[in-house]
C-alpha positions as CSV (number, residue, x, y, z in Angstrom):
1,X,0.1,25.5,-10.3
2,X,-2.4,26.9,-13.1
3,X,-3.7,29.9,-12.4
4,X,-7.3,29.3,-12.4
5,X,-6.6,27.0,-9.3
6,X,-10.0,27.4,-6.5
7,X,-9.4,28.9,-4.0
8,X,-7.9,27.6,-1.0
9,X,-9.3,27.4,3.0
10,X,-8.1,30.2,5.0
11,X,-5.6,28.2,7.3
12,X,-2.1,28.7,8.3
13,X,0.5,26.4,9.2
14,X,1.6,26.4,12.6
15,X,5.2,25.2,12.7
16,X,8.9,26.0,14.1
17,X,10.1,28.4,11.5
18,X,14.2,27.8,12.6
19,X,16.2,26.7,9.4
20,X,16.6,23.0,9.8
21,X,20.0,22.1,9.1
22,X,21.3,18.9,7.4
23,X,21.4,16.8,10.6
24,X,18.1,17.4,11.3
25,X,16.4,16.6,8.0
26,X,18.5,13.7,8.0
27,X,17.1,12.4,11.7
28,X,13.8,13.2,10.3
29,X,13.6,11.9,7.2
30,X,14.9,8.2,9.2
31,X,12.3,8.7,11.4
32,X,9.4,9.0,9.3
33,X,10.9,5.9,6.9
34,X,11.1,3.8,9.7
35,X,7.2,4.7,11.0
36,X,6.2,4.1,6.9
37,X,8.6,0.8,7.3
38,X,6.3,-0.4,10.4
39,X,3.0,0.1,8.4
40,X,4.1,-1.2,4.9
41,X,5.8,-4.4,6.7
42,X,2.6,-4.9,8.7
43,X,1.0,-5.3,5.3
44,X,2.5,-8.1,4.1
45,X,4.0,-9.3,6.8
46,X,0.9,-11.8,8.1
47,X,1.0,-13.4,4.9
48,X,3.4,-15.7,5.5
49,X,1.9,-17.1,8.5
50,X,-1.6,-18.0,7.6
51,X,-1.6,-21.9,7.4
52,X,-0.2,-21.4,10.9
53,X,-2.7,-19.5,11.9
54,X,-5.6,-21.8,10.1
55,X,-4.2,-24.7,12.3
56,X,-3.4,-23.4,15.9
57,X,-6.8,-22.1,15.9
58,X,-9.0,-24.3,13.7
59,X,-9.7,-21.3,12.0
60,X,-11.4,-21.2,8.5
61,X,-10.3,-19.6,5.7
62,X,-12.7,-17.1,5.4
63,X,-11.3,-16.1,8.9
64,X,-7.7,-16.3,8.2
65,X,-8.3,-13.7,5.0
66,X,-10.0,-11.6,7.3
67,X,-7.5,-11.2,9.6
68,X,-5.2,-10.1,6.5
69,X,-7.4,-8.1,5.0
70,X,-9.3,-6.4,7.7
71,X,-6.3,-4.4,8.5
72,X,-5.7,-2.8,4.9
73,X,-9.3,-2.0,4.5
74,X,-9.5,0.1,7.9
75,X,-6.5,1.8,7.3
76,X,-7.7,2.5,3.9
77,X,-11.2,4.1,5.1
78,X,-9.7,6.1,7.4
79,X,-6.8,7.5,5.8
80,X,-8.6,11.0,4.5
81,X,-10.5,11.2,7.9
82,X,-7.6,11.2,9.9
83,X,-5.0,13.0,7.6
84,X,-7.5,15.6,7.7
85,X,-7.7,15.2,11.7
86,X,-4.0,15.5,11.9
87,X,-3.8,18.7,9.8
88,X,-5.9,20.3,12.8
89,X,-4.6,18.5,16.0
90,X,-0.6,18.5,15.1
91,X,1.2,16.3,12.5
92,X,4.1,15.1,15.9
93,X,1.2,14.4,18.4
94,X,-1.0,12.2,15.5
95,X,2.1,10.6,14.7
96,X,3.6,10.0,18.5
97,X,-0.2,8.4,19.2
98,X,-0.4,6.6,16.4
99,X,2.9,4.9,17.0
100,X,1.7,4.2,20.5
101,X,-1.6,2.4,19.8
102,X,0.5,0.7,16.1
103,X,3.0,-0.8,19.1
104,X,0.4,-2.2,21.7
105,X,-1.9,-3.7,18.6
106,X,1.3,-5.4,17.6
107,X,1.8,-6.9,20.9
108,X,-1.8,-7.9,21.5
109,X,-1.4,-9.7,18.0
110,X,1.8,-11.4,18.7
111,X,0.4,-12.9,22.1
112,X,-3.3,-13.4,20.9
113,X,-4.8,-16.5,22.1
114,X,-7.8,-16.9,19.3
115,X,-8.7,-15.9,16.0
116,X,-10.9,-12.9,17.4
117,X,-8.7,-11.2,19.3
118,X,-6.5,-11.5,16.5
119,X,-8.7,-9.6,14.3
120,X,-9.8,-6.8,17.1
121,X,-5.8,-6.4,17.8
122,X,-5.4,-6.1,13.6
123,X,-8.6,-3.5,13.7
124,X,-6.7,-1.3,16.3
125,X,-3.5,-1.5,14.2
126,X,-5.3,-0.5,10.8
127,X,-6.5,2.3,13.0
128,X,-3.5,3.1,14.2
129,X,-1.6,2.8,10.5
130,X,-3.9,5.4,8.8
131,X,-2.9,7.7,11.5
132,X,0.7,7.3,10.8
133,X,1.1,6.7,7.2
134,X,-0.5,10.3,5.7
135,X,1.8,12.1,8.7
136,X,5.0,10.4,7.4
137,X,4.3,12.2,4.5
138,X,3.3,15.2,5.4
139,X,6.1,16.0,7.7
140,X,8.4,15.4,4.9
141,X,6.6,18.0,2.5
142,X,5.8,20.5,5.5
143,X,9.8,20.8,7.2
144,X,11.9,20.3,3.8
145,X,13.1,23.3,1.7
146,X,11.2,23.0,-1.6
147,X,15.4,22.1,-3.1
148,X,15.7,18.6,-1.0
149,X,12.3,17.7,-1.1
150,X,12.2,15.9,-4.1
151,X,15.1,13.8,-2.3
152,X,13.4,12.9,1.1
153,X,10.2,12.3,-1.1
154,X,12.2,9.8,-3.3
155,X,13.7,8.1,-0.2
156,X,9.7,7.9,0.8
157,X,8.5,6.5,-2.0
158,X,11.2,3.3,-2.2
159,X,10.8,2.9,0.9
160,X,6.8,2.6,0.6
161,X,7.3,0.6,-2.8
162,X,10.1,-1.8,-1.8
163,X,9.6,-2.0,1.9
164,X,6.6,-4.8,1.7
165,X,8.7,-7.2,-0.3
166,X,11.4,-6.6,2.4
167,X,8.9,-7.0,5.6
168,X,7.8,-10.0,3.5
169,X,11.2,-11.1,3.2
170,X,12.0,-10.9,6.9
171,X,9.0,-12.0,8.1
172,X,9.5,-15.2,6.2
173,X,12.6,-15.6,7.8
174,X,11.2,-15.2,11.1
175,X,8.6,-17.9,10.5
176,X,11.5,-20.0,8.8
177,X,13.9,-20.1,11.8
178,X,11.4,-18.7,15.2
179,X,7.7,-19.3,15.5
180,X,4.5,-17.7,13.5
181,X,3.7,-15.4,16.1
182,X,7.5,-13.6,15.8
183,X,6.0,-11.9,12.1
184,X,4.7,-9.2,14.7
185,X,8.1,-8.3,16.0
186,X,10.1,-6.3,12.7
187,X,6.9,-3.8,13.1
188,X,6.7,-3.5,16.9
189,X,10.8,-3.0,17.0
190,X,10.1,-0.4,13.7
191,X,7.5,1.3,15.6
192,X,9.7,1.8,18.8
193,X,12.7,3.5,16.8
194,X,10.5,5.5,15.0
195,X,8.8,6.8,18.1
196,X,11.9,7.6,19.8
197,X,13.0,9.3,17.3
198,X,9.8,11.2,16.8
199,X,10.0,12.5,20.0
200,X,13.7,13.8,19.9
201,X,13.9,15.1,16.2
202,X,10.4,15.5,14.6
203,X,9.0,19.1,14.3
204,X,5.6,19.9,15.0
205,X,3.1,21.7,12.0
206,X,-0.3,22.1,12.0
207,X,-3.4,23.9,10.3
208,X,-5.4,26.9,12.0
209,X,-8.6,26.3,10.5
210,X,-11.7,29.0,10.0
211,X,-14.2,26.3,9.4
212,X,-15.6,23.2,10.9
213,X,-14.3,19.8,10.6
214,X,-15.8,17.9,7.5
215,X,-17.4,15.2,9.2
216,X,-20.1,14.4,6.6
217,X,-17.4,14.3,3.9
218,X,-15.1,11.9,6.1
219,X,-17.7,9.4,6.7
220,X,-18.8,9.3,3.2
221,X,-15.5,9.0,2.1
222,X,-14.4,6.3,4.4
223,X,-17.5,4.7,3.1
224,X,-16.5,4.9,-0.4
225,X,-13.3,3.5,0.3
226,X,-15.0,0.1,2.2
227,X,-17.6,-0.2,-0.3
228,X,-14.6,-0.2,-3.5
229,X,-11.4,-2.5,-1.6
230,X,-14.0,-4.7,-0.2
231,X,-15.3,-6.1,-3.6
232,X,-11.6,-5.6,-5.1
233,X,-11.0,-7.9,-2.1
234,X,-13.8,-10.5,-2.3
235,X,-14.6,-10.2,-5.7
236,X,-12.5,-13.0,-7.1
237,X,-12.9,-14.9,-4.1
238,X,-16.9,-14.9,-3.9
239,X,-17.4,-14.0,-7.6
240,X,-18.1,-11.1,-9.4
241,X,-21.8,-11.2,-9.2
242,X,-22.2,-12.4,-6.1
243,X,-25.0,-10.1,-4.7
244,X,-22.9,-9.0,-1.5
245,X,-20.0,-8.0,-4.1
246,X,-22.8,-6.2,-6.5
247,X,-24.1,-4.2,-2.9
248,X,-20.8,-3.2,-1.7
249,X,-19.6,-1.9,-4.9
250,X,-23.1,0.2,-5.5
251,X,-22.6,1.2,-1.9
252,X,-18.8,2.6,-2.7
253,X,-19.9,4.0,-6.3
254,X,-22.9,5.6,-4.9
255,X,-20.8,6.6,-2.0
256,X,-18.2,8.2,-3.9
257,X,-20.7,10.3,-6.2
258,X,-22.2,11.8,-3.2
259,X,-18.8,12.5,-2.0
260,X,-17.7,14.7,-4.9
261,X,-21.2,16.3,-4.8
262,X,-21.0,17.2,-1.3
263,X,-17.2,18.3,-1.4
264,X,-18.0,20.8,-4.2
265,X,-21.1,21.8,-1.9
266,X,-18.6,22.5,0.9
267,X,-16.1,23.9,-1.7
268,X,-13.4,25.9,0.6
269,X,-14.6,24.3,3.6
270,X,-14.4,20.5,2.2
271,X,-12.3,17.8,3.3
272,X,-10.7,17.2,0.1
273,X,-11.4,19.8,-2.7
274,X,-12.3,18.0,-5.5
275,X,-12.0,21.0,-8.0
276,X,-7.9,20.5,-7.9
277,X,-8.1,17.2,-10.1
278,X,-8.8,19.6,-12.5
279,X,-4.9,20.3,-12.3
280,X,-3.1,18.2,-14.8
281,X,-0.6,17.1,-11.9
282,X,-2.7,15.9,-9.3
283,X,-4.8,13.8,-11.9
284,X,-2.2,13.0,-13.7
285,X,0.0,11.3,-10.4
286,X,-2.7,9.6,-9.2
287,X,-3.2,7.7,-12.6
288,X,0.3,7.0,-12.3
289,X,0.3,5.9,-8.9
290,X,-2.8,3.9,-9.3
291,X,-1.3,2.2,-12.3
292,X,2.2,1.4,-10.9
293,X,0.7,0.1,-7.6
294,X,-1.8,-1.8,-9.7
295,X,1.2,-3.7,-11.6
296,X,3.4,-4.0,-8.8
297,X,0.6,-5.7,-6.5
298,X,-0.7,-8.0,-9.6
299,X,2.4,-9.5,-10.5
300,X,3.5,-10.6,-6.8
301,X,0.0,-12.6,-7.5
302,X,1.2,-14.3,-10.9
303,X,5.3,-14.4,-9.9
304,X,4.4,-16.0,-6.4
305,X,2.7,-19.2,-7.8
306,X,5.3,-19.7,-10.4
307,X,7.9,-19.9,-8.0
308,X,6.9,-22.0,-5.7
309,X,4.2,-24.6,-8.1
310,X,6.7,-23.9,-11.1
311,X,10.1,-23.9,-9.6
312,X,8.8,-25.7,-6.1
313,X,10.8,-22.6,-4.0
314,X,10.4,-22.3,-0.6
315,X,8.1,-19.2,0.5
316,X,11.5,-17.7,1.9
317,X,13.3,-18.3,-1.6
318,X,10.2,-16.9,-3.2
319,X,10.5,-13.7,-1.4
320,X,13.8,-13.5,-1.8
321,X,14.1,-14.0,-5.4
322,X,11.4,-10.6,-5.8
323,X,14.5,-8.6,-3.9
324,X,16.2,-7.7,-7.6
325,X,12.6,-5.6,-8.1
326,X,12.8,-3.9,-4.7
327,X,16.2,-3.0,-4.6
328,X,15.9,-1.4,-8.0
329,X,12.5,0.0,-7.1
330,X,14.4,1.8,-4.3
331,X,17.3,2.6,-5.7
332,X,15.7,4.7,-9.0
333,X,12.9,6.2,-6.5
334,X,16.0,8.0,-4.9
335,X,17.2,8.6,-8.5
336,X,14.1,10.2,-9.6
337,X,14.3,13.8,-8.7
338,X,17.4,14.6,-10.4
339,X,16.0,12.5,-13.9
340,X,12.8,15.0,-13.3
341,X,14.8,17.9,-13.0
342,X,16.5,17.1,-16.3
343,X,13.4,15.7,-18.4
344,X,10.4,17.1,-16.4
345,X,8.1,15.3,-14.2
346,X,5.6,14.4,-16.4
347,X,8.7,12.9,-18.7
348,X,9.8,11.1,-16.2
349,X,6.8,9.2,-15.4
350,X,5.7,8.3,-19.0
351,X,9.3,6.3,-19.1
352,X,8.7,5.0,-16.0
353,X,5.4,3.7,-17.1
354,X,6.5,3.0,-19.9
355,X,9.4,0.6,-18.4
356,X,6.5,-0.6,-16.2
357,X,5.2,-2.1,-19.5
358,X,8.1,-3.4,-20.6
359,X,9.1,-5.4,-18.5
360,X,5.6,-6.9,-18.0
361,X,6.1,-7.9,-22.3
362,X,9.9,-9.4,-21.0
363,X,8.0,-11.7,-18.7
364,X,5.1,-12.5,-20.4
365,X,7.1,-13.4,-23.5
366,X,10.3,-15.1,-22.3
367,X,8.9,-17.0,-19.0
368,X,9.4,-20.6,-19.7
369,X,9.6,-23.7,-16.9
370,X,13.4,-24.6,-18.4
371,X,14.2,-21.3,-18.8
372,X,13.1,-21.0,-14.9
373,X,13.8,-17.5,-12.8
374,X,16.6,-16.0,-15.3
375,X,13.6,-16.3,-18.0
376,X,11.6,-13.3,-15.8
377,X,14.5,-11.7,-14.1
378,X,15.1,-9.1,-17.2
379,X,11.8,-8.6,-16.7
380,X,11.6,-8.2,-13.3
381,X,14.6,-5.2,-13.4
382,X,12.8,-2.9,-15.9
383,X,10.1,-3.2,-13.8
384,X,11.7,-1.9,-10.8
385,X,12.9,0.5,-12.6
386,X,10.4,1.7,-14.3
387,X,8.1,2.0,-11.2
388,X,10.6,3.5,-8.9
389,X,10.8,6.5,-12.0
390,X,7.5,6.7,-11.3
391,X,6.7,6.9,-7.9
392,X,8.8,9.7,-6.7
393,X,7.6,12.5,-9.4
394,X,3.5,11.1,-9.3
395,X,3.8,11.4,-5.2
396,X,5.6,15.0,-5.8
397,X,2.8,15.9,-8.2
398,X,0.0,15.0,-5.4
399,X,1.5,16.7,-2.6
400,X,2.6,19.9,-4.4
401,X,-1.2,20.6,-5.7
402,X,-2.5,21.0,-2.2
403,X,-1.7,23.8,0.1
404,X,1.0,23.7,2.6
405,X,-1.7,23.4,5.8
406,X,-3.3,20.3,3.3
407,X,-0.2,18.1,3.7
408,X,-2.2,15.6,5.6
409,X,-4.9,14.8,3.3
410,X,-2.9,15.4,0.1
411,X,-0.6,12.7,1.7
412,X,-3.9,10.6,2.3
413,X,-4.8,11.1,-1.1
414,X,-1.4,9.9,-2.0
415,X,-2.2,6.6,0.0
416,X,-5.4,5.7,-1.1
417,X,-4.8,5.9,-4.3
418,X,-2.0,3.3,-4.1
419,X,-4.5,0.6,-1.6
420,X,-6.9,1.1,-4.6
421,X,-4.4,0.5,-7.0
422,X,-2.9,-2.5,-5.2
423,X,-5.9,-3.9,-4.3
424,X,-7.3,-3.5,-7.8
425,X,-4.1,-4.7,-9.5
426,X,-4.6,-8.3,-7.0
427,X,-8.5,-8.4,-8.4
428,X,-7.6,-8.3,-12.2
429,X,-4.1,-10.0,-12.8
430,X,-5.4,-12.6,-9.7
431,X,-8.2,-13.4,-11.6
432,X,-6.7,-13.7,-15.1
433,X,-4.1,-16.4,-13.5
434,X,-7.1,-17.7,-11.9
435,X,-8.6,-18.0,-15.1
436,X,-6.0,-19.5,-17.0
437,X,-5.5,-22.0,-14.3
438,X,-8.9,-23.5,-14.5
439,X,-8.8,-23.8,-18.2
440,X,-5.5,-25.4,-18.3
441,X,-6.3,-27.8,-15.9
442,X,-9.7,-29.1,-17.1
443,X,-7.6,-29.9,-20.4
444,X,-5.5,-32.1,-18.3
445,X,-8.2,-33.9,-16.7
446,X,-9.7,-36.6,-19.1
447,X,-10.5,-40.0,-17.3
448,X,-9.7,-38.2,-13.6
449,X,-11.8,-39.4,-10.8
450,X,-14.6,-36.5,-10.0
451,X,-13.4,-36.0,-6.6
452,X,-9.8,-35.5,-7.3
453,X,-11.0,-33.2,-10.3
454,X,-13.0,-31.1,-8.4
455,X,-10.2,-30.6,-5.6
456,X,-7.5,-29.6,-8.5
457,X,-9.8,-26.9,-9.3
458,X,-11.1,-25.3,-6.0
459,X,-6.7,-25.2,-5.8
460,X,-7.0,-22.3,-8.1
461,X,-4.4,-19.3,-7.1
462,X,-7.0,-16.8,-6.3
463,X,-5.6,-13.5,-5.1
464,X,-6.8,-14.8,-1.7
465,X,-5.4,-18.1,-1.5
466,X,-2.2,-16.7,-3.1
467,X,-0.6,-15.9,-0.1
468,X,-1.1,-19.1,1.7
469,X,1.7,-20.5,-0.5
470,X,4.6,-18.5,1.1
471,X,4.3,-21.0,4.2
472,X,4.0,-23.8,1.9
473,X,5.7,-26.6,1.6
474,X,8.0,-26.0,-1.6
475,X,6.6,-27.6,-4.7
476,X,3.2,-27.6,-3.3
């Protein structure tokens, strides 16, 4: 840290100060993967099962998306808000709650008789989520010696990179061999474990805080955060300048300049002190993280399609040919720290971004219909690579410029920036295969009736309607 960092709020961490031995940190480390494993699967989980959904309740499709996406834009808002809250209150007993409440709003989902209930039970669990995934985190960075945690933080970062593809994975399966509904049990079982072992091997930290709670700067941030994922989100759907996608992204621009104004107003006593991004490491690891989640949620978007409308997979082979990335993703995250102990942190991400881009220029240059999934699977690997180089150091970078008693907001801070990046990764590649959809099909249709024309095109893969083709009938 430079040393013309701001000053800090006058707080102290309240925790257990006994030497945790290798047992421990081991127990704990499991614990707070599986909790992250819960919230990551319950991401992508309900993907698979949206055609299902459409037609046990005559739902529309505007309904079905909003039953996927209202849970990533709550737990998005709310992610500073409550990180902050759990600094204060106790990293074990915001966790141990939000664990409880994630395992009920699972439940309620999984036996949910209509589309609305569906969506209140998927409100509670975004709730829920943002009170879990900053205290993963946090507990990680506040209970390791400053010599393993770049290890445990590595194990947290594959685990958050690689662990949607998996959830998506088994959740296919579920849908595959069991019934729609069953998608809800990998997280419920996940969020069981991890509370049990919350309660027998997680420590308790918290902040003692001089000041009041930032309440202003939590509601303008949460605000912020609506106003930006919701027209990532509906932006390609609705268009860009429909006017409810030109007022919610004023709204979240607007929101977020009064945010920084008000934070630098409150200065030691803000929510999130905006000064630090003046530190090359916390700027420079949320670029990176905003970037690699930006690529790594865009090209599920263009890769999906191609399987299954290219190569006419199933949506379980689909998900199961995107395990080479995950398993790579994972297995470098874990490699990370020792590569940025050799290189340097900053080192390490440039190749890691650098990979990123690499193997985007593999795909984009050898993808061919004959030369089917071993034309992108080269492609695919640097990829994982590169991103799993990436995560680990940009996450360490975050977390390391904020003070010991900031764990929960700098893990937050950690978290929005990679919804923002994945849902802004979704809006742009989404719409460039949308795009190029459109224009390659309205070559192809000279002398077509206008009906059947028209229904080609409203086809397009729009990052919404992407999804929807996991539960597909292959070659559809």
């Amino acid at each position: 840290m430079s040393s013309n960092q701001p000053p800090q709020a006058a707080a102290a961490p309240v925790s257990g100060e006994a030497t945790l031995d290798a047992r421990q940190l081991r127990a704990i480390l499991i614990a707070v993967s599986i909790a992250l494993m819960a919230v990551i699967a319950s991401v992508s989980g309900l993907n698979v099962a949206q055609t299902h959904m459409a037609v046990e309740w005559g739902a529309s499709q505007t309904t079905v998306l909003w039953i996927i996406n209202i849970y990533t834009l709550v737990l998005a808002a709310l992610l500073l808000p409550l990180g902050a809250v759990g600094d204060r209150l106790g990293r074990k007993p915001m966790l141990i709650t939000g664990l409880i409440i994630f395992g009920v709003a699972g439940i309620v989902a999984g036996l949910a008789p209509s589309a609305a209930v569906m969506i209140g039970a998927r409100v509670a669990a975004g709730v829920s989520a943002a009170m879990i995934m900053p205290i993963t985190l946090a507990v990680i960075t506040s209970t390791f010696p400053q010599e393993e945690r770049g290890k445990a933080i590595g194990v947290w970062t594959g685990v958050g990179g690689a662990g949607g593809i998996l959830g998506m994975f088994l959740s296919a399966f579920l849908v595959d061999v069991a019934d729609w509904r069953w998608v809800f049990l990998l997280p419920v079982v996940l969020a069981v474990v991890a509370l049990a072992m919350t309660l027998k091997s997680v420590p308790d930290s918290r902040e003692r805080s001089t000041h009041s709670f930032d309440t202003i700067g939590a509601l303008v941030s949460a605000i912020a955060v609506i106003g930006l994922i919701f027209v990532l989100q509906e932006g390609p759907e609705r268009g860009w300048t429909d006017p409810v996608c030109l007022i919610s992204l004023a709204v979240g621009v607007a929101a977020a300049i009064v945010f920084v104004a008000w934070e630098l107003h409150r200065r030691d006593a803000s929510l999130l002190d905006v000064r630090l991004f003046r530190e090359r490491g916390l700027a420079g690891g949320s670029i990176t993280l905003l970037v690699v989640f930006g690529v790594q949620a865009g090209i599920a978007v263009v890769l999906f399609p191609f399987f299954q409308a290219v190569l006419g997979w199933s949506g379980l082979l689909s998900t199961v040919a995107m395990m080479p990335m995950a398993i790579m993703m994972m297995m470098t995250s874990g490699l990370a720290p020792k590569v940025a102990a050799k290189i340097g942190a900053r080192s390490t991400m440039t190749v890691g971004i650098a990979l990123s881009t690499l193997g985007l220029a593999l795909m984009a240059l050898f993808v061919s219909v004959d030369g089917g999934y071993l034309s992108i699977l080269a492609g695919m690997l640097a990829m994982g690579i590169g991103m799993g180089l990436s995560m680990t150091p940009s996450t360490e970078a975050i977390t390391s410029s904020l003070p010991h008693a900031k764990q929960d907001v700098a893990s937050a801070l950690n978290d929005v920036t990679r919804e923002l990046g994945t849902a802004l990764g979704v809006a742009m590649l989404g719409a460039l295969l949308a795009n190029g959809y459109r224009g390659a099909i309205d070559n192809k249709l000279g002398g077509i009736p206008q009906g059947a024309a028209d229904t080609a095109r409203e086809a397009s893969p729009t990052p919404s309607r992407w999804p929807r083709a996991l539960a597909a009938t292959p070659g559809t």
